[in-house]
C-alpha positions in Angstrom: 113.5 112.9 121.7 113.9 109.4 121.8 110.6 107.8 121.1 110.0 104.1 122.9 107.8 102.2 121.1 107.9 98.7 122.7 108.8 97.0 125.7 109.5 93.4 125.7 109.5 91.6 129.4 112.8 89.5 129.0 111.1 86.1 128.7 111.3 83.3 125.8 109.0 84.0 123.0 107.7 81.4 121.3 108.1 81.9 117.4 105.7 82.1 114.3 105.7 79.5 111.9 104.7 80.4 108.5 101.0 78.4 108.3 101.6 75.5 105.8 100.0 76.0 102.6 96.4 74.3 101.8 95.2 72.8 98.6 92.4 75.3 96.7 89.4 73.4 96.4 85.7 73.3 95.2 83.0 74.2 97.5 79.4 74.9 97.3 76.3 74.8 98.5 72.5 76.2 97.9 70.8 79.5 99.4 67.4 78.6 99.8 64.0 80.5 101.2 63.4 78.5 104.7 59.8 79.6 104.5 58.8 78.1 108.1 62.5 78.8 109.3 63.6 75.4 110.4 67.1 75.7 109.2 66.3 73.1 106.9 64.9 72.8 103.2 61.9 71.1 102.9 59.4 70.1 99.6 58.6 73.4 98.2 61.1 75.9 99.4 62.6 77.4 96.8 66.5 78.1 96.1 67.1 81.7 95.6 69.0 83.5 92.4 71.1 86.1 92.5 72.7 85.7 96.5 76.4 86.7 97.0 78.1 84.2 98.7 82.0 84.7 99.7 84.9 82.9 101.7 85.9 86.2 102.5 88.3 85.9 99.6 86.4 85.3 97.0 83.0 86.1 96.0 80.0 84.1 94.1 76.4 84.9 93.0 74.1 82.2 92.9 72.3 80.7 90.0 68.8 80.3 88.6 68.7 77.2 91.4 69.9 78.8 94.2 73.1 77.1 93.4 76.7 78.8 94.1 80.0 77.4 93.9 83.8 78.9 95.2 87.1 77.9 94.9 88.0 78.0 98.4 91.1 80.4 98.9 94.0 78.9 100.9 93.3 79.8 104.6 89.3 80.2 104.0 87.8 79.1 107.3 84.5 80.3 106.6 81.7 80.9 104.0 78.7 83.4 104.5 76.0 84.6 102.8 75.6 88.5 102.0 71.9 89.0 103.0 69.8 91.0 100.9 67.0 93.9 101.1 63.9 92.4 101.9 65.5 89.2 103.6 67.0 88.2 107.2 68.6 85.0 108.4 67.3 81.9 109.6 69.7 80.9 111.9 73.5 82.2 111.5 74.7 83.6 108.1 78.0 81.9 107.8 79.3 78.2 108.0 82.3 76.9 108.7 83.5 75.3 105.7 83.7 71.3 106.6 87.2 69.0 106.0 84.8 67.0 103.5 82.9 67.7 100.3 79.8 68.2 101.7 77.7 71.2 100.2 76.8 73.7 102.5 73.4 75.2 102.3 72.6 79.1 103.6 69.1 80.0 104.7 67.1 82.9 104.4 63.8 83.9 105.4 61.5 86.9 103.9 61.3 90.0 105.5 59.1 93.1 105.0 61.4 95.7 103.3 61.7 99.0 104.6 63.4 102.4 103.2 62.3 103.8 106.6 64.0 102.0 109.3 66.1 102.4 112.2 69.2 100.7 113.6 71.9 101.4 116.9 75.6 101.5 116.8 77.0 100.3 119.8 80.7 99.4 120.9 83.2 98.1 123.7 81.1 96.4 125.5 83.9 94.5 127.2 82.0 91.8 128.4 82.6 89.3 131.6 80.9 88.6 134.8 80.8 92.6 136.3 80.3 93.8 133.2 77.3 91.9 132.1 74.5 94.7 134.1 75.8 96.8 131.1 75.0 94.4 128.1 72.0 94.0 130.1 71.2 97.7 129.9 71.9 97.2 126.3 69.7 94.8 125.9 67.0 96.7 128.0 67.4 99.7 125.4 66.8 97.6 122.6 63.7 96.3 123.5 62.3 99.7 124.2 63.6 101.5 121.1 62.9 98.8 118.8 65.4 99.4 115.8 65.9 97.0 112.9 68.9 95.7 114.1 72.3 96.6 116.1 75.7 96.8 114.8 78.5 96.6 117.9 81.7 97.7 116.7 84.5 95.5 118.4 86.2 94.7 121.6 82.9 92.9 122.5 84.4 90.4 125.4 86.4 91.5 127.8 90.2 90.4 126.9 91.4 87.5 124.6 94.6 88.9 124.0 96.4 88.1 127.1 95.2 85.3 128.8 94.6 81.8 128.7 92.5 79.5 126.3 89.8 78.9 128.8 89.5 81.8 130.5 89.1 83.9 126.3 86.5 81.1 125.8 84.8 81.7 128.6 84.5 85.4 127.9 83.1 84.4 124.2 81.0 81.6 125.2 78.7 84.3 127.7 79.0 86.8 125.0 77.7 84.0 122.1 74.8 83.4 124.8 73.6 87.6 125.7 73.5 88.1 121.9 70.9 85.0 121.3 68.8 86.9 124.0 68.4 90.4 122.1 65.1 90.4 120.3 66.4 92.2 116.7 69.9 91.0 114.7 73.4 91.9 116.2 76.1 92.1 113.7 79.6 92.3 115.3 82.8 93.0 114.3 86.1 92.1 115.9 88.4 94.8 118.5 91.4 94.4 119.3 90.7 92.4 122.2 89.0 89.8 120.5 92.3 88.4 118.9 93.3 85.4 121.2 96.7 84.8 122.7 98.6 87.7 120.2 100.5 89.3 123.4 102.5 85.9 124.2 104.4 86.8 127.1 101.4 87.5 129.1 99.0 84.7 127.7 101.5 81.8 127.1 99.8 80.9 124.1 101.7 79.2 121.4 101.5 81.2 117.9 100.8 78.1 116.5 97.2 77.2 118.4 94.4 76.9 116.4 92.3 79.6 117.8 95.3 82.3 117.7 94.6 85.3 116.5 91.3 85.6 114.5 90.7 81.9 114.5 88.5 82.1 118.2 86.4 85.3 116.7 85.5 83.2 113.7 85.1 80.0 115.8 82.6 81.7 117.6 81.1 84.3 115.9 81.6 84.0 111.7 83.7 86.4 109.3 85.4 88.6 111.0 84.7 91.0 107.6 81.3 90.4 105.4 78.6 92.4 104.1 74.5 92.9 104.2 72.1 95.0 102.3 69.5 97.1 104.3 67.0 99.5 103.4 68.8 100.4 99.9 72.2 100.7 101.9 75.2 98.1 101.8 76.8 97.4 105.3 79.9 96.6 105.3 81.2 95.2 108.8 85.1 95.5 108.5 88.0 94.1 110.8 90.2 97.1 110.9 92.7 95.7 114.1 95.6 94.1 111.9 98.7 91.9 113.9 102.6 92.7 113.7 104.0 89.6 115.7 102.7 90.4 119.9 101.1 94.0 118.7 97.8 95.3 117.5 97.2 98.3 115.5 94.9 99.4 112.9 95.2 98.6 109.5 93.2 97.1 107.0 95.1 94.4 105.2 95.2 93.5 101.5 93.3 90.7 101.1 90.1 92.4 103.1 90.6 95.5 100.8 90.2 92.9 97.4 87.2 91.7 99.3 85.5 95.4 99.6 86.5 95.9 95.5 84.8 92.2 95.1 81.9 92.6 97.2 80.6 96.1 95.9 81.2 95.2 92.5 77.9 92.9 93.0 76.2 95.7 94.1 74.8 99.1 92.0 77.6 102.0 91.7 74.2 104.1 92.9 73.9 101.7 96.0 75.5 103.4 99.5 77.7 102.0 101.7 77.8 102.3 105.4 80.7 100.9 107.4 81.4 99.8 110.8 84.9 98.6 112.2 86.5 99.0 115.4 89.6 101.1 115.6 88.3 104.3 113.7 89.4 105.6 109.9 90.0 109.5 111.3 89.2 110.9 115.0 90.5 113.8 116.8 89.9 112.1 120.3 93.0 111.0 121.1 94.5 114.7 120.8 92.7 115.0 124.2 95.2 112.6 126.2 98.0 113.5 123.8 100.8 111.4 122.9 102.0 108.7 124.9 104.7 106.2 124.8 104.3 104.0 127.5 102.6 100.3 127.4 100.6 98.8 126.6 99.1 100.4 124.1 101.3 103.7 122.7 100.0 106.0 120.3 103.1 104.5 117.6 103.8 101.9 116.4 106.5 100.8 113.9 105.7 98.3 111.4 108.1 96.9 108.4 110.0 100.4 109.4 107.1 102.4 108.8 106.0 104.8 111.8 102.3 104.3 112.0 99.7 106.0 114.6 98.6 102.9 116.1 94.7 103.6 117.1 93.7 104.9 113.8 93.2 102.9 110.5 96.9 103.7 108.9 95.8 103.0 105.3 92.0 104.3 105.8 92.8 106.4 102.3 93.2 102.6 100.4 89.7 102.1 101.9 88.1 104.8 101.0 90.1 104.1 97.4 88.1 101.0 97.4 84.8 102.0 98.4 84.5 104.0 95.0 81.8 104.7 92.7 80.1 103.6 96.1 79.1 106.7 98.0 80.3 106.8 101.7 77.2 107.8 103.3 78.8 107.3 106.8 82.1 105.9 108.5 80.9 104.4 111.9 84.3 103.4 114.2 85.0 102.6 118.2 88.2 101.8 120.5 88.1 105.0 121.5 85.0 104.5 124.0 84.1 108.5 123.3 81.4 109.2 121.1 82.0 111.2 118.5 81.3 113.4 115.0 83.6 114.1 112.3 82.7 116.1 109.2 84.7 116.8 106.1 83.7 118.6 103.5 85.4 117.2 100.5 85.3 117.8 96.8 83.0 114.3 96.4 80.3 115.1 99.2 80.3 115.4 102.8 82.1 112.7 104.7 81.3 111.9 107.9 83.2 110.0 110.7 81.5 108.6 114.2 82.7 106.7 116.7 80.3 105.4 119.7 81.0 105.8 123.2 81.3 102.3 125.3 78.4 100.6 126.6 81.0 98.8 129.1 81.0 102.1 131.1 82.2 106.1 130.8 85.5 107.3 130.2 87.8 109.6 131.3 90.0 111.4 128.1 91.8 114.9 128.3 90.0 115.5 131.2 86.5 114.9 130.5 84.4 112.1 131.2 82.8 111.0 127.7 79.1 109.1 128.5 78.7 105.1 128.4 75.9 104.9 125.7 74.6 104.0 122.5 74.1 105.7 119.2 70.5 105.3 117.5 70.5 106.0 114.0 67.3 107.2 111.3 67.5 106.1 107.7 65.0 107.8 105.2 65.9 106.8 101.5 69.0 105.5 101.6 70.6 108.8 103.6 71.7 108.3 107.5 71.1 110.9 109.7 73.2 112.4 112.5 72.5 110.5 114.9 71.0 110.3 118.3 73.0 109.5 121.6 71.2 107.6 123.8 73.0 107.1 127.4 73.0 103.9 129.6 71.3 104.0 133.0 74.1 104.0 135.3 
């Protein structure tokens, strides 16, 4: 059987110029408690010891002062703070690291700590004008569940991938403004469709535009990979959707897994991680539609000659590799707007796989129709529970 893997319209593609190399250099800053969160230090607010800071490449914990310094890596577009237990933000957590040498400073403000909280995983929520009655239901849920905070694994806006500048920033800019409205912290991660102008034939965007690729996520919304501490657990929020030239598929690249080995080693082996990403580390969900070759989004992919599934994390074993001593307490994934519950019994523990069904509407797969709704999590002591699905008023 021949197996077609891409099809290329027969138009002029505009090529990929190797990014020209930047000079390392110093920067660094203070975390700091805002007490009366004004985004600003004032007489008396202490700087705060201890904070990991990272560029998403490398990774710094702050002094006695509050003080922390990084050599920026080469490409480093932004620098965040890794909230702790007992803390939240006041005002973003990441910065966009400045041309100059000015120090950037990274607020925090106190809050109570809790080993008894709650939190909902939500994904695809695909947003633009007809869909925002959905986020609005979202946001409607929220408020009457209350939970800590909300995670929203990917493919947040409705499509950057294939069409113009203003029309992807348009999409961001409404999304940037629903999440300010939501009474508790979103964290976000990048989907697929958040990667601007990567399918050139259809978006005429040149390869060489400063918001290509993951440059409009981080423009808008911070590291597309970075980590906070809740309730005993480490979150890591992961960008799992890697680029070969015009295609998508999910990988997690090298760099990002250095971060993970990097960012846990600040943390207890006993501490457990939780991570949320969009395009899933195992699933059984796209057996139900079966195998498909045609565009635009085949289950295959071939990348530097290697046959890969393309909607499942091809290297989610290097992941896992790097997650260790950590203990995986659970693997929380979407793309595949189906919600649903892996369990593996392996010789380390029980490892568990969920992906989230899409708050942008249900979905038709293998001849079911999976529910549009939200998944609201219990956390007792460090330990997740299964889960409770929670559907979206139609």
């Amino acid at each position: 059987m021949t197996i077609l893997l891409r099809i290329v319209p027969a138009v002029v593609l505009i090529a990929i110029s190797a990014p020209a190399q930047e000079t390392t250099r110093t920067i660094q800053g203070l975390v700091y408690d805002d007490a009366n969160r004004n985004q600003a230090r004032d007489a008396g607010e202490a700087g705060l010891a201890g904070i990991v800071v990272s560029d998403q490449f490398s990774v710094a914990t702050t002094g006695s002062t509050g003080s922390w310094r990084l050599e920026a890596t080469p490409n480093a577009r932004v620098v965040f703070v890794s909230v702790p237990d007992g803390w939240t933000t006041s005002g973003a957590f990441w910065r966009a690291i400045p041309a100059g040498a000015a120090p950037i400073d990274l607020p925090l403000a106190r809050r109570e700590a809790a080993s008894e909280f709650t939190f909902i995983h939500a994904s695809d929520t695909h947003l633009s004008a007809a869909s925002l009655p959905r986020m609005k239901l979202l946001r409607a849920l929220v408020e009457k569940t209350k939970p800590a905070f909300v995670l929203i694994t990917g493919d947040l806006v409705r499509d950057a991938l294939r069409v113009s500048e203003a029309e992807a920033r348009g999409y961001y800019e409404m999304l940037v403004s629903e999440l300010k409205q939501f009474p508790v912290p979103v964290r976000t991660v990048p989907g697929n469709h958040e990667n601007f102008g990567i399918e050139r034939e259809k978006s005429l965007v040149s390869a060489t535009h400063p918001f290509y690729g993951k440059q409009m996520y981080r423009h808008y919304l911070g590291p597309n990979y970075y980590s906070f501490t809740w309730g005993g657990i480490r979150f890591l929020g992961l960008d799992s959707v890697d680029i070969d030239d015009m295609w998508y598929y999910g990988h997690v690249d090298a760099a990002q897994l250095e971060w993970i080995r990097r960012d846990l080693a600040t943390a207890p082996d006993t501490t457990p991680v939780v991570t949320f990403n969009h395009i899933p580390f195992a699933s059984a969900a796209e057996r139900l539609d079966g195998y498909t070759e045609d565009p635009p989004a085949p289950t295959l992919i071939r990348v530097n000659g290697k046959l890969l599934f393309r909607h499942l994390v091809s290297n989610s074993f290097d992941v896992l590799a790097a997650l260790r001593p950590h203990r995986l307490e659970i693997a929380l994934g979407g793309h595949l707007h189906t919600r649903e519950v892996l369990e593996y019994q392996t010789d380390e523990g029980l490892r568990r796989f969920h992906q989230a069904g899409a708050v942008v509407g249900s979905n038709k797969t293998g001849g079911l129709t999976m529910a549009s709704g939200v998944t609201l999590y219990r956390v007792r002591a460090g330990a997740v529970d299964g889960g409770t699905f929670l559907p979206l008023e139609q």
